[in-house]
C-alpha positions in Angstrom: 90.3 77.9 33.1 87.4 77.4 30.8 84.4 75.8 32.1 82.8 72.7 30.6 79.5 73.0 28.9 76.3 71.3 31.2 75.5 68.1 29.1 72.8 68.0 26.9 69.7 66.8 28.9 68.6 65.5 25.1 72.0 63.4 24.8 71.0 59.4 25.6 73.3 57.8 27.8 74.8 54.3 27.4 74.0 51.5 29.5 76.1 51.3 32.5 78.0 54.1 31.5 78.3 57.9 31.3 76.6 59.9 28.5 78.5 60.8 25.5 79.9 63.8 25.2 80.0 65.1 21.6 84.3 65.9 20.8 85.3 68.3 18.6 87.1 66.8 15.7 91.0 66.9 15.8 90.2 67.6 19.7 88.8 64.4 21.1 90.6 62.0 23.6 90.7 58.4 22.5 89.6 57.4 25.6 86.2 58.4 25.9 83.4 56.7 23.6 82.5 58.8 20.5 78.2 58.7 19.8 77.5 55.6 18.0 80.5 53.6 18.8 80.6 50.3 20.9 79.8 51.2 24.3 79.8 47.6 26.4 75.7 47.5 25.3 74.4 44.7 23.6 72.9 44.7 20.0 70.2 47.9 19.4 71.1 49.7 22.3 72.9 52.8 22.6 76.3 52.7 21.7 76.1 48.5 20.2 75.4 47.4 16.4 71.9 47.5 15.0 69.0 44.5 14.7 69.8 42.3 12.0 67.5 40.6 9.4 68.3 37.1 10.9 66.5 39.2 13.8 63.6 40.0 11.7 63.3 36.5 10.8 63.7 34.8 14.1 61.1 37.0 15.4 58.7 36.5 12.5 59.6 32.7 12.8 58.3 32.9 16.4 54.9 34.5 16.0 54.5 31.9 12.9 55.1 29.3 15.5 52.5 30.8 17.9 50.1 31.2 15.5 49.9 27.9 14.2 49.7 26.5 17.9 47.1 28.8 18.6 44.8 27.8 16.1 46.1 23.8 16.6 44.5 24.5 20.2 41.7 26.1 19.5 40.9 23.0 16.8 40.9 20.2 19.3 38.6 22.6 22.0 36.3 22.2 18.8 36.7 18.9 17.8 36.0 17.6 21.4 32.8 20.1 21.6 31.6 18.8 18.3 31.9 14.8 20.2 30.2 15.5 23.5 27.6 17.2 21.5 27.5 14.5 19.0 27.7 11.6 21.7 25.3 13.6 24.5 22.7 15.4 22.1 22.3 12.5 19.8 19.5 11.0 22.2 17.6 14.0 22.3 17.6 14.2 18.4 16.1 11.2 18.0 13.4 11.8 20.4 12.7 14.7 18.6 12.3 13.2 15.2 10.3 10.6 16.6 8.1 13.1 17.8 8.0 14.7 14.9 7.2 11.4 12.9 4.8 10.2 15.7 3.0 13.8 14.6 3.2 13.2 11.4 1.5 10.2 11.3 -1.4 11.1 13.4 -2.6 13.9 11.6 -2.5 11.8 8.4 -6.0 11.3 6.9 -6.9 7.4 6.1 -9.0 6.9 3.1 -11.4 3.8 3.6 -12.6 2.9 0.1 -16.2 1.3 0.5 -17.2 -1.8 -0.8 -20.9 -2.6 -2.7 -21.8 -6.3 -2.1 -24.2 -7.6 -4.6 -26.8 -9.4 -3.0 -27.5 -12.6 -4.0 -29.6 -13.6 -7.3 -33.4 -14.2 -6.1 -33.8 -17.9 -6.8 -36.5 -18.9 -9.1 -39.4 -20.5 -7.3 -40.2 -24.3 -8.5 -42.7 -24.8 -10.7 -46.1 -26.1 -9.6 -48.7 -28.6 -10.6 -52.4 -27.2 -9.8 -54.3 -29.9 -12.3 -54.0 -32.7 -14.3 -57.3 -33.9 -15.1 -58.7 -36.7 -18.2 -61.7 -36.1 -19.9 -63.3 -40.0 -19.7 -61.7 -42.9 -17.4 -62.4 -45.8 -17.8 -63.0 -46.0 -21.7 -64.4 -47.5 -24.1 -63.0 -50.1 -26.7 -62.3 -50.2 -29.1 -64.1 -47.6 -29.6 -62.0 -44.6 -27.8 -58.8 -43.6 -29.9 -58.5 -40.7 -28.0 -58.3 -39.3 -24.9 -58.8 -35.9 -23.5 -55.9 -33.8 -21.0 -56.2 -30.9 -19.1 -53.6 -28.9 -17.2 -52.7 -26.1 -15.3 -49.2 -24.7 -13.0 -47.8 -22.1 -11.7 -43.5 -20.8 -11.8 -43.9 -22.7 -15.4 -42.3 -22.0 -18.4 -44.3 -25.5 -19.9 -44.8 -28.9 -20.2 -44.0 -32.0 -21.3 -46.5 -34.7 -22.4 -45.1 -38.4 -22.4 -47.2 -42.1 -22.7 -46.0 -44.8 -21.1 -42.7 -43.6 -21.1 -41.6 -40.4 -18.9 -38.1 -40.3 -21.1 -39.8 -40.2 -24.1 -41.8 -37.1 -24.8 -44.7 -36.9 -27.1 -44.6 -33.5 -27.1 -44.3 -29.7 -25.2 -47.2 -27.6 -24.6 -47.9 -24.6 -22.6 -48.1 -24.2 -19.4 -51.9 -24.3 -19.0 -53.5 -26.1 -21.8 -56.2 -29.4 -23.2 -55.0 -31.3 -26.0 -56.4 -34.8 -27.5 -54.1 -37.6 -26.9 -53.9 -41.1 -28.8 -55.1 -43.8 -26.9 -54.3 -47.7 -27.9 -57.3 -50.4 -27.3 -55.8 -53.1 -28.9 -57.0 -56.1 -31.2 -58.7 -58.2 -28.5 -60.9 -57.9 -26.0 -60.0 -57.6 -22.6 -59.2 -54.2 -20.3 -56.2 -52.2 -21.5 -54.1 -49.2 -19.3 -52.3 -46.5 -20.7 -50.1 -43.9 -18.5 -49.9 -40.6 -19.5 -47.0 -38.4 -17.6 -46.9 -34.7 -17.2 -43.7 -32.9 -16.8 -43.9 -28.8 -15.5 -40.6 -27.2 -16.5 -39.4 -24.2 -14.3 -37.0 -21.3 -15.4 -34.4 -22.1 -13.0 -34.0 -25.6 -14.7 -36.0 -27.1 -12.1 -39.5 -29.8 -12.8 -42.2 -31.0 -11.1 -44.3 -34.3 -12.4 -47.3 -35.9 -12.2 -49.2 -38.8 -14.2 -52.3 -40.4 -14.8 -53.2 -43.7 -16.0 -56.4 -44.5 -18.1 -58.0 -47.8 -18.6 -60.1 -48.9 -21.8 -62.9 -51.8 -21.4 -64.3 -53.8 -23.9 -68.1 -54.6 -23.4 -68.7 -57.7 -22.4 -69.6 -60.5 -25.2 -73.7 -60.5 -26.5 -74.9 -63.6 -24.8 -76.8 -65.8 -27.4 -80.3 -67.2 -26.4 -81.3 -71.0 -27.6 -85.0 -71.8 -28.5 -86.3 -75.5 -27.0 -88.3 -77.6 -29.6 
């Protein structure tokens, strides 16, 4: 009686069963499980079918699944980061641009532009009468036609001779002067006045006046003497 060969330490042995035992061909009993047949295991292992490619796909299908959770996850931890930060750090922002601002402004350099006010326009003085003087007074008619005026001021630019009348000039003269004026005795006898105004005009447009009035006498009549017989 022959002796039956060790197994095959190398062999792999089904699941819940013995190991296979290579048969001869032609030899082999019908009863014991050939290498690669159906051995009770379930798909993939030894002695059961191969992985399909609905396999393949289920498992790919998975790890899809898996993935795109992951990363679903991982966006909301962000998002609600992103708020509290928003919500909690927004206060401290502020402050720190204000800060920043409050800086700014106070290193700023203000530029004060100066001002010249022109002081006022010196006003002219007035002008000033010092003399107004006639050469004769009282006169003499009907001899005296004329009469004699002399004059002097100060602050003025010159004057203004009128007779009788100070809104009717006779004439302007300088400010320091003697001139010969007409003087009126009349037709009868009798004492006769004339008035003769000065005017001093000033630069500013101001005036200072001043008059004097001249009276003419006639002589009194020749008294006739009358010789007694």
């Amino acid at each position: 009686m022959t002796t039956p060969p060790e197994p095959d330490p190398t062999m792999p042995v089904p699941t819940g069963g013995e190991p296979t035992i290579p048969v001869p061909p032609g030899t082999g009993d019908a009863t014991i499980p050939v290498q690669g047949e159906a051995f009770g295991g379930g798909p993939g292992g030894p002695g059961g079918p191969g992985p399909t490619d609905q396999d393949y796909e289920e498992g790919d299908n998975r790890r899809l699944w898996l993935i795109a959770g992951s990363i679903l996850v991982f966006g909301l931890i962000v998002g609600i980061i992103i708020a509290v930060l928003a919500s909690g750090g927004g206060d401290d922002s502020a402050s720190t641009t204000t800060s920043s601002s409050s800086s700014t402004t106070s290193s700023s350099t203000t530029t004060t532009s100066s001002t010249t006010t022109t002081p006022p326009p010196t006003q002219v003085p007035s002008p000033t009468i010092n003399q107004f003087t006639v050469n004769t007074n009282p006169v003499t008619c009907p001899a005296t036609t004329k009469v004699a005026l002399t004059w002097a001021t100060t602050n003025a630019q010159g004057v203004t001779i009128s007779i009788d009348d100070p809104n009717n000039a006779f004439g302007n003269f300088g400010p320091d002067d003697t001139q010969q004026f007409p003087f009126a005795c009349g037709n009868s006898p009798g004492s006769v006045q004339h008035t003769y105004y000065l005017r001093a005009n000033g630069a500013g447009g101001q005036n200072s006046t001043k008059q004097i009035v001249v009276t003419g006498n006639y002589p009194p009549p020749a008294s006739t003497t009358t010789s007694s017989t």
